[in-house]
N, C-alpha and C positions, 0 to 999 in steps of 0.2 A: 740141295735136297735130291732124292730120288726120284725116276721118273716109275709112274704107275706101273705095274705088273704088267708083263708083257703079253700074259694068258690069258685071254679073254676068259670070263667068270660063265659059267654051263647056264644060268640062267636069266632065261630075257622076260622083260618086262614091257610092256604098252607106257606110253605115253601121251597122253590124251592134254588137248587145251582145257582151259576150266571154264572156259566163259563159252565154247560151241559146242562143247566135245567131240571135235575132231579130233585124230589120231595124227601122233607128228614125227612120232620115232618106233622104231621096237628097237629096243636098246637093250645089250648084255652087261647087265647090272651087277655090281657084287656088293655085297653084304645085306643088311637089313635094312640100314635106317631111310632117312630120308633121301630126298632125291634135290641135290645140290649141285653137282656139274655133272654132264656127260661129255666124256672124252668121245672128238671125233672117231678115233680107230673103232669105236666101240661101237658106233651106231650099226646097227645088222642092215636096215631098211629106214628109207628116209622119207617122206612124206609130206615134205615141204616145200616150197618152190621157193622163197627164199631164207636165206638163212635166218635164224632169229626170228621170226617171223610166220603164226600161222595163215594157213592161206586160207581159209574161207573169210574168219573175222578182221586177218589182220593185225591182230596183238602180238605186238610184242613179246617173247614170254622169256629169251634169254639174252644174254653179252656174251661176245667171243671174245676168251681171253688165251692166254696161256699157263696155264697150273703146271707147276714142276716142269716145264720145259714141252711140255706137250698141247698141239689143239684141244681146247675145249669149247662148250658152252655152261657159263655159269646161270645156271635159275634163277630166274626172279622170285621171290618165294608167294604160291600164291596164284600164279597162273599156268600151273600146270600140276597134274595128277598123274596117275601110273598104277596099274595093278597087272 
């Protein structure tokens, strides 16, 4: 498979926990729909002290995988939100 676009997409989005809403990413998102992995290069600003991991409640809210050959975090679906 190919690996994601090398361009970061012009527009960022928040990323908020759903259960404190804390902020955990601002992330350069492309397309519309859901929000399903974020690829490491893509995080602008990061807000978390440890990975997967918010910091105030401590939920869990991703897994680090690799998609198409690249770092990600795959979503949990459900505990986290973005606008």
């Amino acid at each position: 498979m190919s690996k994601p676009n090398s361009k970061a997409p012009a527009k960022t989005v928040n990323i908020y926990c759903n259960k404190c809403q804390q902020q955990l990413f601002k992330y350069k998102k492309g397309g519309k729909g859901a929000l399903v992995k974020c690829f490491k290069e893509r995080i602008f600003k990061d807000y978390t002290t440890e990975p997967c991991t918010c910091p105030k409640c401590e939920t869990v809210f991703a897994r680090e995988m690799l998609i198409r050959g690249t770092p990600a975090y795959k979503m949990i679906g459900g505990k986290v939100w973005f606008k």
